[in-house]
C-alpha positions, 0 to 999 in steps of 0.5 A: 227430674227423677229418672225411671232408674232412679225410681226403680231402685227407690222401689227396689229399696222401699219393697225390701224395707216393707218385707224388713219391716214387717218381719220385724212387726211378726216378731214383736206383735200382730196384725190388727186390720188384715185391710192395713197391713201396716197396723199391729198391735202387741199382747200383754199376758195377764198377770192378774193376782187370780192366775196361776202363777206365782210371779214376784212384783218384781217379776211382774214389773219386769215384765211391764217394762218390757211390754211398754218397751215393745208397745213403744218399738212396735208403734215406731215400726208401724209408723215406718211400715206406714211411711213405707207403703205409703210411698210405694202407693205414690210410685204407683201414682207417679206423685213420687218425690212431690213434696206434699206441701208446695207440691215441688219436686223433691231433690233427689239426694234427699230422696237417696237420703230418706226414700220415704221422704214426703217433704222437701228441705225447705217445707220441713224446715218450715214445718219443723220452726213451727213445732 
């Protein structure tokens, strides 16, 4: 059984890794639904032939590449902030370190491991053979 210490230090750790992550999402993007605020998307500035600007192809390419580059990093960001308050919500539950799957306990290690664990080792394992 997870102990209340445990569990405040587990929360202690996910709030700052939400401040971090968001943070993080503000550098690179914005906000998409002020309802989620795990979801932000990122602008690409229009460099369309009737613009102002006298950008090389190269240039251009450049730019799209660094687009796609931060399109990527802030997808996975999202999906951490995600993971992160969704494992805030279920310390506010009291389903914190339930496996989602088999619904057992979820070993505590692991959850030191990875707070926002949702499954324990043997269903990802499962669920990781099936992929």
């Amino acid at each position: 059984m997870l102990t209340p210490s445990f569990l405040a230090e587990i929360r202690q750790r996910l709030e700052a890794q939400r401040v971090q992550l968001e943070n993080d999402l503000k550098d690179l993007g914005s906000k998409r639904d002020t309802q989620q605020p795990e979801h932000f998307e990122t602008t690409y500035r229009d460099t369309s032939p009737d613009t102002d600007t006298t950008e090389s192809e190269d240039d251009i390419a450049n730019e799209v590449t660094a687009y796609a580059d931060t399109l990527s990093l802030v997808e996975r960001l999202s999906k951490e902030l995600r993971d992160t308050v969704n494992s805030i919500n279920a310390l506010d539950k009291g389903t914190y370190g339930i496996c989602r799957y088999c619904k057992k306990e979820i070993d505590q290690k692991r959850l030191e491991a990875r707070p926002t664990s949702s499954a324990c080792i043997a269903c990802k394992k499962l669920m990781t053979q099936e992929l």
